[in-house]
Residue frames relative to the residue before (quaternion, step in Angstrom):
aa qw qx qy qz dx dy dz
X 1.0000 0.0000 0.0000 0.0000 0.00 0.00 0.00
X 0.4372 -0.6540 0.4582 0.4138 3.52 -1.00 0.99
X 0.3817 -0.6878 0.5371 0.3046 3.12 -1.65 -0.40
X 0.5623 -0.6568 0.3809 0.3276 3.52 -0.76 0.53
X 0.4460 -0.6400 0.5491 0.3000 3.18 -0.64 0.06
X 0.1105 -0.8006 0.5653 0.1651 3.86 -0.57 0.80
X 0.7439 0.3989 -0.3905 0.3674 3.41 0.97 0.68
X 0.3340 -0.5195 0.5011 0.6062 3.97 -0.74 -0.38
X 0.4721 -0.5465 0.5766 0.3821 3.44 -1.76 0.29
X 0.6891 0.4563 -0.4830 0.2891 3.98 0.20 -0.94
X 0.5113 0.6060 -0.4645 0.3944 3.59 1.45 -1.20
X 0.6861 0.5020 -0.2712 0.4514 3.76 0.07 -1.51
X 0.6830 0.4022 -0.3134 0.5230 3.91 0.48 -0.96
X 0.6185 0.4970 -0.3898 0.4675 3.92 0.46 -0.69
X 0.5195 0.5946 -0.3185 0.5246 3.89 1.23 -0.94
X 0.6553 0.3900 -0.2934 0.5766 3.88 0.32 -1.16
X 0.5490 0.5311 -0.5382 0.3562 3.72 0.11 -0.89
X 0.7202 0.6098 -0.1096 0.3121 3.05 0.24 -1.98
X 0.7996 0.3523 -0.1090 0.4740 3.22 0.64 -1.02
X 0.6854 0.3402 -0.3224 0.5572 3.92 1.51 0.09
X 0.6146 0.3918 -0.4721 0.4960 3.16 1.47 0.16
X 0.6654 0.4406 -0.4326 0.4196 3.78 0.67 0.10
X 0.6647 0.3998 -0.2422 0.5829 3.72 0.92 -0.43
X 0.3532 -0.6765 0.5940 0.2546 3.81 0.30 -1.10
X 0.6752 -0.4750 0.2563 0.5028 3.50 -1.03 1.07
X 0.7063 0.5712 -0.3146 0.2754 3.52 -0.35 -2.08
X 0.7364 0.5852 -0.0723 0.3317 3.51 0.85 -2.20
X 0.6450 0.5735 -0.1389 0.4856 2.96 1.85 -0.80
X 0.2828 -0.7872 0.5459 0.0485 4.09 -0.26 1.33
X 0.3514 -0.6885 0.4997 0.3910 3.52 -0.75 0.25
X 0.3023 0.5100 -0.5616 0.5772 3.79 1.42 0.14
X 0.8052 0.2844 -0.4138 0.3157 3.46 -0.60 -0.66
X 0.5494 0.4695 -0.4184 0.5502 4.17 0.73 -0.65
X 0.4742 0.5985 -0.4549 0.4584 4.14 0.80 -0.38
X 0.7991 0.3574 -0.1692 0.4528 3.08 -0.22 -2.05
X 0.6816 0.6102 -0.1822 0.3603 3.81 0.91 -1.43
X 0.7655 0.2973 -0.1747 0.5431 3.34 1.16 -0.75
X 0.2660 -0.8098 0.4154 0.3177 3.14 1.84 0.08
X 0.6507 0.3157 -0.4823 0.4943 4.48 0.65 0.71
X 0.6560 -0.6662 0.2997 0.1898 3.07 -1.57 0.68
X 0.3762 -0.9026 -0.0600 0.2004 3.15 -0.97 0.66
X 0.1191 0.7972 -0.4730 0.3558 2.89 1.06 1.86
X 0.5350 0.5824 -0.2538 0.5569 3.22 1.35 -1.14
X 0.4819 0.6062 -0.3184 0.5467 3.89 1.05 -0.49
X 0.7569 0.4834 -0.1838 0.3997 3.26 0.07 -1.48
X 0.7203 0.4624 -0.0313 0.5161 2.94 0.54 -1.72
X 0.6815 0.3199 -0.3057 0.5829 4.36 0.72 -0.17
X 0.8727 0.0470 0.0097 0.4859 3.66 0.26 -0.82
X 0.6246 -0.6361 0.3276 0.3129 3.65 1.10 0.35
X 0.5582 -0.4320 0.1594 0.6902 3.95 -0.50 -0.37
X 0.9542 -0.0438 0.1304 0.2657 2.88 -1.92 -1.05
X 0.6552 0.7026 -0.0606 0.2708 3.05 1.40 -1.75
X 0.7088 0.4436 0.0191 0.5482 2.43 1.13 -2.08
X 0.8028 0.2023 -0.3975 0.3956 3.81 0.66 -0.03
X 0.1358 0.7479 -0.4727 0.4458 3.31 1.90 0.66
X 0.8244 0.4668 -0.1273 0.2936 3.28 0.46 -1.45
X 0.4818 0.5711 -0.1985 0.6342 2.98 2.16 -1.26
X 0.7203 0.4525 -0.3829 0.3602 3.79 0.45 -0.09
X 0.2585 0.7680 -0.2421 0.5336 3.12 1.71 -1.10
X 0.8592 0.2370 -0.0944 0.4436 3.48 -0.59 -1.74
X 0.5277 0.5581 -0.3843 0.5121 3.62 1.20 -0.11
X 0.6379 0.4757 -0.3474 0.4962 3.52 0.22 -1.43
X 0.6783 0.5330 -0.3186 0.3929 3.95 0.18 -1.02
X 0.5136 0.5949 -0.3282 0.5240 3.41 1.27 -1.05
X 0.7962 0.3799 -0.1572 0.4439 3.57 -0.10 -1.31
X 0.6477 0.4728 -0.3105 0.5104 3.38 1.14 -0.50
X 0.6578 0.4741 -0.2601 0.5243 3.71 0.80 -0.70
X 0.7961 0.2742 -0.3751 0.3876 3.47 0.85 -0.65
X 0.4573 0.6177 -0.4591 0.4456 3.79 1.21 0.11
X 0.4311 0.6321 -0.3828 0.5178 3.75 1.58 -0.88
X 0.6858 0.5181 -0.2798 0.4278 3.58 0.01 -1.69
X 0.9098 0.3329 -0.0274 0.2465 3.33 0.25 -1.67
X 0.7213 0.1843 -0.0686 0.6641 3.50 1.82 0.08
X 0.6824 0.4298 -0.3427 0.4818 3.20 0.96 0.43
X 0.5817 0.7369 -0.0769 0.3358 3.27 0.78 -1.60
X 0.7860 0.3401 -0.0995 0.5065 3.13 0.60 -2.31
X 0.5487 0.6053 -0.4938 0.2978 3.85 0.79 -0.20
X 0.7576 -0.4678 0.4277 0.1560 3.36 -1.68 0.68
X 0.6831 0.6090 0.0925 0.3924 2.52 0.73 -2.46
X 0.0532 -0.8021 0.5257 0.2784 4.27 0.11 0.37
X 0.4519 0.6506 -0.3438 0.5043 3.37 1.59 -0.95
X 0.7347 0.4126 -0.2965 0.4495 3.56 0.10 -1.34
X 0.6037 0.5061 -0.3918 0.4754 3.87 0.47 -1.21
X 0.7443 0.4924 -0.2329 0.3864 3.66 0.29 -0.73
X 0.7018 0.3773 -0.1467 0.5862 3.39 1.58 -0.39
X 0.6206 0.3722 -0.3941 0.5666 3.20 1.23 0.78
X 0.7433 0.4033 -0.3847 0.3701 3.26 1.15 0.04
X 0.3627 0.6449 -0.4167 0.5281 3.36 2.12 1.01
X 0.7566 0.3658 -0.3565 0.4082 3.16 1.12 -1.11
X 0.6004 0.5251 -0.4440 0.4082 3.92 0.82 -0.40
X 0.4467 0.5428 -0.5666 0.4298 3.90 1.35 0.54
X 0.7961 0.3640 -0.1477 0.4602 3.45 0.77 -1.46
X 0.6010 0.6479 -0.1859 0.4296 3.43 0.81 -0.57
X 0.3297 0.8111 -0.4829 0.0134 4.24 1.17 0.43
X 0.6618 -0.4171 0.5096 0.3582 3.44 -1.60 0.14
X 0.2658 -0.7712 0.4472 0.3668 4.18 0.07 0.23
X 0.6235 0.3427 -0.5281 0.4636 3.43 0.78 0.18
X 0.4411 0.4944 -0.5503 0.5081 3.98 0.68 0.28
X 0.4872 -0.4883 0.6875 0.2271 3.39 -1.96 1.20
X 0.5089 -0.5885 0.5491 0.3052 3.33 -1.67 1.51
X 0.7384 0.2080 -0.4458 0.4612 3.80 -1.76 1.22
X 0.5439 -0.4714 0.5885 0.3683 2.82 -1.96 -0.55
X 0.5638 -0.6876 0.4255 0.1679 3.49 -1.39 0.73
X 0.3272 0.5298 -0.3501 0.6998 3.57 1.84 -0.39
X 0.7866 0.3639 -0.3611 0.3442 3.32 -1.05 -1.24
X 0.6456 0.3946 -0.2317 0.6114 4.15 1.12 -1.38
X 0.7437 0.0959 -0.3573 0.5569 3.88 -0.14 0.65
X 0.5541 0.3855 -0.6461 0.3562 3.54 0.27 0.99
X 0.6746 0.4679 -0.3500 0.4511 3.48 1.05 -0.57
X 0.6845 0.5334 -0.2974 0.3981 3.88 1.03 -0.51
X 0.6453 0.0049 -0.0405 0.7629 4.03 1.26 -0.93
X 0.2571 0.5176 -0.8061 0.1273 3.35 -0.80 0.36
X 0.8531 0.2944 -0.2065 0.3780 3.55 -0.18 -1.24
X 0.6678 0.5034 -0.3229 0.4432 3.45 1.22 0.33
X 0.6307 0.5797 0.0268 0.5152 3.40 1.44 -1.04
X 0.2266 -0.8420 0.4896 0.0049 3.54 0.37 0.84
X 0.5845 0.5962 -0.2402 0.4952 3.29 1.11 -1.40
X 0.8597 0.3479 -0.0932 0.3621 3.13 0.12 -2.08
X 0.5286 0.5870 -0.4314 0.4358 3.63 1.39 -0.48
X 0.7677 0.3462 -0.3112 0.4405 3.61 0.92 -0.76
X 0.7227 0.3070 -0.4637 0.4105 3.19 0.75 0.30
X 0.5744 0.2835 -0.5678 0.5170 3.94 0.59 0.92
X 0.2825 0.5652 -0.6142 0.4727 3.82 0.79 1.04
X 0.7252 0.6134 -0.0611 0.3068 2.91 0.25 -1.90
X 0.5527 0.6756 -0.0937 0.4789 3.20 1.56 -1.25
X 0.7390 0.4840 -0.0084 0.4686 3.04 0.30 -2.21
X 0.6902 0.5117 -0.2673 0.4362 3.50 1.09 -0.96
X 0.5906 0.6326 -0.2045 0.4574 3.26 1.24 -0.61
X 0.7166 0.4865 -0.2224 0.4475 3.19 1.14 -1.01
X 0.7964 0.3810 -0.2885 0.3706 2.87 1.39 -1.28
X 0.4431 0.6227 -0.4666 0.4452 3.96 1.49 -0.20
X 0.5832 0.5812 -0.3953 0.4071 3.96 0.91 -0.71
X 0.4972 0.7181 -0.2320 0.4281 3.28 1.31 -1.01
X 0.7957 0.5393 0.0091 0.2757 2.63 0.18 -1.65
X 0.6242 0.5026 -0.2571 0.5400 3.06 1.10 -1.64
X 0.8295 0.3132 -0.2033 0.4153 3.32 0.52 -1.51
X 0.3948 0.5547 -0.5287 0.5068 3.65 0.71 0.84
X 0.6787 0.4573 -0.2761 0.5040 3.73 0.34 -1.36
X 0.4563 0.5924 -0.3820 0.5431 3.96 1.14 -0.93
X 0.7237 0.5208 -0.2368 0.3861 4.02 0.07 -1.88
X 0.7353 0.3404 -0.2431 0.5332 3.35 0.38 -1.78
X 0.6019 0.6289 -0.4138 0.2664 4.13 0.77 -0.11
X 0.8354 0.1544 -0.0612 0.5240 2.78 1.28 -1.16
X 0.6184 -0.6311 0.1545 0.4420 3.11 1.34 1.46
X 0.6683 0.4771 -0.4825 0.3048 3.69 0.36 -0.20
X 0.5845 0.5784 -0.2621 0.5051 3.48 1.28 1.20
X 0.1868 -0.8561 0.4393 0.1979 3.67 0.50 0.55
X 0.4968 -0.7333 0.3565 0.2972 3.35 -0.93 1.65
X 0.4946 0.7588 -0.3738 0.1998 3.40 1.58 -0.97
X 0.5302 0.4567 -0.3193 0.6391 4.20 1.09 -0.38
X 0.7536 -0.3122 0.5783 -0.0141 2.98 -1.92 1.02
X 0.1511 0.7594 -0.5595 -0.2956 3.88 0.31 -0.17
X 0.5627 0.5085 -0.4223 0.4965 3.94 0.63 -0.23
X 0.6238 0.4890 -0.3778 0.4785 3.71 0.71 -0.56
X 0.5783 0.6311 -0.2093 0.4727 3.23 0.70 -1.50
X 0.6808 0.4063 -0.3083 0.5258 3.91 0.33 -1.22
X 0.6762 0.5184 -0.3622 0.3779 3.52 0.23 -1.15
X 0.6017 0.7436 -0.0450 0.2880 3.26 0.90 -0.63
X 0.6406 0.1707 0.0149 0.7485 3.14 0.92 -1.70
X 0.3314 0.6169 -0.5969 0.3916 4.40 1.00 0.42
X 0.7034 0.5980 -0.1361 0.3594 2.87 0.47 -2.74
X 0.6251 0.3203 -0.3084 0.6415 4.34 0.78 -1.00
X 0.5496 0.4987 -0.4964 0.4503 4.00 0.08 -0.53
X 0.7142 0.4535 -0.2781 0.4549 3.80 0.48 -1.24
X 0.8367 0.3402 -0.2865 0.3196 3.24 0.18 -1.35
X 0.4032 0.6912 -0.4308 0.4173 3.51 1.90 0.01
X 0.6950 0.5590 -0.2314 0.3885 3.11 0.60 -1.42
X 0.6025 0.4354 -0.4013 0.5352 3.99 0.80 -0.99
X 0.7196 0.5058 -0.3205 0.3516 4.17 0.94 -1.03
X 0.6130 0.4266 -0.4176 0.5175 3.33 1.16 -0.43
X 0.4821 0.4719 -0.5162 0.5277 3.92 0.38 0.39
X 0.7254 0.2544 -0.2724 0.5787 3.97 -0.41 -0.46
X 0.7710 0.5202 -0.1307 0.3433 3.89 0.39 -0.55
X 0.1607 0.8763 -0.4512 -0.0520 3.46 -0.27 0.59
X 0.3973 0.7691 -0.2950 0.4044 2.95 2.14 0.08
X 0.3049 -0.8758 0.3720 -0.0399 3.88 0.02 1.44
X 0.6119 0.5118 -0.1660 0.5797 2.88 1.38 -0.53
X 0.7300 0.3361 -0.2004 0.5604 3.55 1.33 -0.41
X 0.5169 0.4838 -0.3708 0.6011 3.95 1.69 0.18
X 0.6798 0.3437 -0.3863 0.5201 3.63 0.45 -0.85
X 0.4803 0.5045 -0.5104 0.5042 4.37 0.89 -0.25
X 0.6528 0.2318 -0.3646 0.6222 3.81 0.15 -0.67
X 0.7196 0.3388 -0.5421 0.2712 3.49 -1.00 -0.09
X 0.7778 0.4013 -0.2503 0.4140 3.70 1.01 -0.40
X 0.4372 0.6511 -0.3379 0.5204 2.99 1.85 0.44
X 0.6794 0.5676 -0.1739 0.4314 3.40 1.11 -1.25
X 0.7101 0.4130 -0.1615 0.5469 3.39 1.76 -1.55
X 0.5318 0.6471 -0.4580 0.2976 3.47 0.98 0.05
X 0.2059 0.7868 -0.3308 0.4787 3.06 1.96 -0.33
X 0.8328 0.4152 -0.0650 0.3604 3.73 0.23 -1.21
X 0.4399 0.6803 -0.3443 0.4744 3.25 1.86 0.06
């Protein structure tokens, strides 16, 4: 007879998130996803496979939460200028029970160049951000509160690349007044 499972999987998988986005992949023991996810680790094995593989399953989680904060505070805004400044401030701007950065941005700098898997999915990632960009640039320079005078595809690549390197600064940085100075530097760009 099977057994049941005595836990939810997303609860337990949201735990791992948390804990590889506050420690990073390497730093991260399966003692610690044990103790961290608080089920054992067979039940590990046996829900999401080894280390890697629910490494990856977190990954696809973080994106989840990231796309749906996209959807829900970015998206619905009017404003393209404004939609684009809110998706600077949700770099600098975390939930305190959310680990400080972005989890993409911390496993592109830790396995990209080692990781095949994971490089294509913060490829995969990065692309996403920057086509969002984009769209909602081409959206600006349509209805004029965007100057045609930028490239939009140039223009996206761009304000990605300050979106990233924001994100690695708001980790070493808690000084707000000097993140929201770069973010209106970068968007002044859009004038």
């Amino acid at each position: 007879m099977a057994r049941i499972k005595e836990y939810d999987e997303n609860e337990v998988l949201q735990k791992a998130m948390v804990l590889f986005w506050k420690q990073g992949y390497e730093k991260t023991s399966m003692q610690d996803l044990v103790t961290h996810m608080g089920i054992h680790r067979r039940s590990i094995y046996d829900t999401f496979g080894d280390k890697h593989t629910l490494f990856m399953k977190a990954l696809e989680r973080y994106e989840e939460l990231v796309g749906t904060k996209i959807n829900s505070q970015v998206k619905p805004l009017d404003s393209v200028k404004q939609a684009i400044r809110r998706l600077f401030e949700i770099a600098i701007y975390k939930n305190k029970k959310e680990p400080i950065g972005c989890l993409t941005v911390n496993t592109a700098v830790e396995l990209s160049l080692h990781d095949e898997e994971v490089a294509e999915k913060v490829v995969d990632s990065f692309s996403n951000t920057e086509k969002l960009l984009y769209e909602l640039l081409l959206r600006g320079q349509t209805l004029g509160e965007i100057s045609n005078h930028y490239n939009a595809k140039s223009l996206s690549l761009f304000i990605h690349n300050s979106l990233v390197g924001l994100r690695v600064l708001a980790k070493t940085s808690d000084d707000r007044e000097k993140l929201e100075s770069i973010i209106d530097m970068t968007l002044s760009v859009l004038d």
